[in-house]
C-alpha positions in Angstrom: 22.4 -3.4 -10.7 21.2 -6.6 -8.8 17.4 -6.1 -7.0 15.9 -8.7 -5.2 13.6 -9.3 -2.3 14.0 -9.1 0.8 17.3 -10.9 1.0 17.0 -13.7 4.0 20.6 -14.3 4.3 20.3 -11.5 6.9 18.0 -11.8 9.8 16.4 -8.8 11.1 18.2 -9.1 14.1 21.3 -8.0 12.6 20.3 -4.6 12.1 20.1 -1.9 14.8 16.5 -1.5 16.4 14.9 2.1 15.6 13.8 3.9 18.9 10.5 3.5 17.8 8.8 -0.2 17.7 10.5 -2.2 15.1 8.0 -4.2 13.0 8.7 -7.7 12.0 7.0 -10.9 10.6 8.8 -12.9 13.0 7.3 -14.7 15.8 8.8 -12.7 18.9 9.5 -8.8 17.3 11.2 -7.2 19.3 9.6 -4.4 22.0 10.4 -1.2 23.8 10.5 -1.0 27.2 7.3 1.0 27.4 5.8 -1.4 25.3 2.8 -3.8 26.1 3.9 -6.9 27.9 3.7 -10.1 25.4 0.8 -11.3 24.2 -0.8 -8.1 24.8 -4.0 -7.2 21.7 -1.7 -4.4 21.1 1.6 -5.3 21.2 3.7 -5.0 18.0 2.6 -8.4 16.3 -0.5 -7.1 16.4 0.2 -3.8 15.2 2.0 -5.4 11.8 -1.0 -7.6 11.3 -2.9 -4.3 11.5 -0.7 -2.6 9.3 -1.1 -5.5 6.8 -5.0 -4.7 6.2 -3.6 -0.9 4.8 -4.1 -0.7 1.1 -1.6 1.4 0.8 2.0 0.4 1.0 3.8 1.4 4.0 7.9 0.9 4.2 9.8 1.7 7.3 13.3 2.7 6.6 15.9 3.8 9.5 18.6 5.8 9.8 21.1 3.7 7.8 18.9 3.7 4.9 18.0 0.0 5.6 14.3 -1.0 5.2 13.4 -2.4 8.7 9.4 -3.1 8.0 7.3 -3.6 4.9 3.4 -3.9 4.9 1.7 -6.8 3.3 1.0 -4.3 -0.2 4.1 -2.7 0.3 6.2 -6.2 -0.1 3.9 -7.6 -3.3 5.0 -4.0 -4.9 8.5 -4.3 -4.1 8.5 -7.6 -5.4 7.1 -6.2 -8.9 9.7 -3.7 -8.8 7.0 -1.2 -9.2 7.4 1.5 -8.5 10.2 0.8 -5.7 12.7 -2.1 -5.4 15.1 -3.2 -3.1 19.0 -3.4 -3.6 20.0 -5.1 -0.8 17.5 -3.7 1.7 17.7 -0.2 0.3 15.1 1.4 -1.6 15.7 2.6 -5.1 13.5 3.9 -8.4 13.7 2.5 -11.9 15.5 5.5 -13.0 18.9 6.6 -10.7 17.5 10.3 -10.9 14.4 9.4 -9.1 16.4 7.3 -6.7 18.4 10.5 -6.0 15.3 12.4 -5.3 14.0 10.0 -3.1 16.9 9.7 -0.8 17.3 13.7 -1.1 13.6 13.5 0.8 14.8 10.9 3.0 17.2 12.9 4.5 15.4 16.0 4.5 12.7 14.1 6.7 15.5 12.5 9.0 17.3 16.2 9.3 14.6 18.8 8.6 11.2 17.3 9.5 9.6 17.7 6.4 7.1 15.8 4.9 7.4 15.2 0.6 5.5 13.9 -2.1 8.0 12.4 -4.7 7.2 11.3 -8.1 8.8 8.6 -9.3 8.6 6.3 -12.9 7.2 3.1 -13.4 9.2 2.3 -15.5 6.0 1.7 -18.0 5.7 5.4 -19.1 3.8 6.5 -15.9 4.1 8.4 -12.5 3.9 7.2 -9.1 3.3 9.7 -6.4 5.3 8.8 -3.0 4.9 10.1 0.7 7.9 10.6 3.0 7.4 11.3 6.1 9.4 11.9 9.1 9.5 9.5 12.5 10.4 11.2 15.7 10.3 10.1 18.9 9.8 13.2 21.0 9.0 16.4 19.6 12.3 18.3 19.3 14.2 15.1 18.2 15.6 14.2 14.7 13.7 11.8 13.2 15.3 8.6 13.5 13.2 7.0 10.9 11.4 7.7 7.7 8.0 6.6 6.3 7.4 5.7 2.3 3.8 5.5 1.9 3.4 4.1 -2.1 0.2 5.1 -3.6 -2.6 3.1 -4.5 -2.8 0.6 -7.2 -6.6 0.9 -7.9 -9.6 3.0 -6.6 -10.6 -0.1 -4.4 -9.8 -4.3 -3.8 -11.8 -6.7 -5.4 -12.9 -7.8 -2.0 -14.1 -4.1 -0.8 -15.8 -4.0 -4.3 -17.7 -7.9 -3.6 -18.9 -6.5 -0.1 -19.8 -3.3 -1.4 -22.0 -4.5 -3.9 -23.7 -7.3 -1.5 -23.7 -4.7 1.5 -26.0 -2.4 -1.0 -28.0 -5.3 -3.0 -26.0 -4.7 -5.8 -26.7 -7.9 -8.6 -23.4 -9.6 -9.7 -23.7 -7.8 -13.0 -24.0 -4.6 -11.3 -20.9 -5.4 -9.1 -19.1 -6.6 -11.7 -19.5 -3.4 -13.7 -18.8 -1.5 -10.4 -15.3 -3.5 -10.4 -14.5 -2.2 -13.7 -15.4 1.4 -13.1 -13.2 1.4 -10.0 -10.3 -0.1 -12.1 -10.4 3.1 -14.1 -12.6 1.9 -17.0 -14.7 3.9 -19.4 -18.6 2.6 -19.4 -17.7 1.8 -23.0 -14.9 -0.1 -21.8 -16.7 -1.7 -19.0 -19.4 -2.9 -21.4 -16.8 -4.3 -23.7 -15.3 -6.3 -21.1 -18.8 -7.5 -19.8 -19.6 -8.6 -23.3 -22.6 -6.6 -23.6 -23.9 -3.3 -25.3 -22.9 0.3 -23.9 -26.6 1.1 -22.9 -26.9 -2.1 -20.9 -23.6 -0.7 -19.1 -25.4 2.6 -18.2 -28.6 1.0 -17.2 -26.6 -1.1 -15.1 -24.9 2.1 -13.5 -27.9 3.8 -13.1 -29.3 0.9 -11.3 -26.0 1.1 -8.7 -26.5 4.9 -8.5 -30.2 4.6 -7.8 -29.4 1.9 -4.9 -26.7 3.7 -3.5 -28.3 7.6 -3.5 -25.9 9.0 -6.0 -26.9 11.4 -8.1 -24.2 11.3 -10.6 -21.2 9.0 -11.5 -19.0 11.5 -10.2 -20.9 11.3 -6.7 -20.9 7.0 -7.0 -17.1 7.0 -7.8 -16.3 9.4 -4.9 -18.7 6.7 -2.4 -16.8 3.8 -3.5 -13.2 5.8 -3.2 -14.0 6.9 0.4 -14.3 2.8 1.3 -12.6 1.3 4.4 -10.3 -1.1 2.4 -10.8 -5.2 2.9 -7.3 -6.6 1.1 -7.8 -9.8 2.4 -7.5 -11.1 -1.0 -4.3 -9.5 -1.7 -2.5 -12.5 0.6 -4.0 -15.7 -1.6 -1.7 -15.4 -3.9 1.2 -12.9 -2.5 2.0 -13.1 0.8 3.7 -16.9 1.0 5.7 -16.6 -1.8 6.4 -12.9 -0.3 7.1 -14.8 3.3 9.5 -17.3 1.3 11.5 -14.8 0.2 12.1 -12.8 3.3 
């Protein structure tokens, strides 16, 4: 089986427009009637760029099974191949039985309405958890297309974490031990990685938990998870290569 990007040998324009605003990173996307008039802050340019700042990966897939939009995290994790890839400009899994269960919530969105959490491989001996959810137009209609939400890759960005820590007069130390905690380190492992003893680490944290009210590191970890995400970063060193390939 061949996967690749987005394959630019076919421009978006060849495939048939959802009902719903179709989403595109080309100059001019192309509108509803109802929609804003051109240039408008909230016409569908804008939306996409908005869609872009979601830390979560968003993919829009119509009625044909074709992918018609990708966010800005959704593309980078596509072109990984983790834990979705495109053949052609379908969606598939690393393994063809989670690819079968995938479509099989597809088309129970598009037909039935009804929203699924799939779990799908890595193909690196974990799980990914997906969303599918149904698009309808109007109320009582079938859903003409489908949304696959990807999970997070981490608790938060490296940029939410920076403006976290300078937000709350966290030192770089501290935020840098913050970083390591919110990519799923240990404090043992975050004091390895920092090159200094475990009880420094804890000092550190207790500093961060003093300066941000926390009582615990339960409590300082659920602060930092409920963060507006700043992915900003994500497009230094993704999103031309990403735009090269589409």
């Amino acid at each position: 089986m061949t996967t690749h990007a987005f394959d630019a040998a076919l421009p978006w324009g060849a495939r048939p427009a959802l009902p719903a605003t179709r989403l595109t990173d080309t100059p001019h996307p192309l509108r509803r009637a109802d929609d804003p008039p051109r240039g408008h802050p909230l016409g569908a340019a804008a939306m996409a760029l908005v869609l872009d700042e979601v830390d979560y990966g968003l993919v829009l897939v119509d009625a044909a099974d074709q992918v018609q939009h990708a966010n800005h995290t959704a593309r980078a994790q596509l072109q990984a191949g983790l834990p979705l890839q495109l053949q052609g400009r379908r969606l598939v899994a690393c393994r063809d039985r989670d690819t079968a269960a995938l479509q099989a919530a597809m088309d129970n969105a598009r037909r039935r309405g009804l929203r699924t959490l799939v779990a799908v491989s890595t193909g690196l001996g974990q799980r990914a958890t997906l969303a599918v959810t149904p698009l309808q137009t109007a109320p009582a209609a079938q859903a003409s297309g489908v949304l696959v939400m990807l999970g997070k890759r981490r608790m938060c960005e490296e940029l939410t974490a920076l403006s976290f820590g300078k937000a709350h007069g966290l030192t770089p130390t501290e935020t840098q031990v913050l970083m390591h905690l919110c990519n799923g380190d240990t404090p043992a492992e975050a004091a390895r990685r920092c090159g200094v003893k475990v009880s420094t680490t804890r000092t550190h944290i207790s500093s961060i938990r003093t300066k941000l009210g926390a009582h615990n590191l339960d409590e300082m970890m659920r602060t930092v998870a409920l963060l507006p995400p700043l992915v900003g970063s994500l497009r230094a060193g993704g999103r031309g290569a990403t735009a090269q390939a589409m």
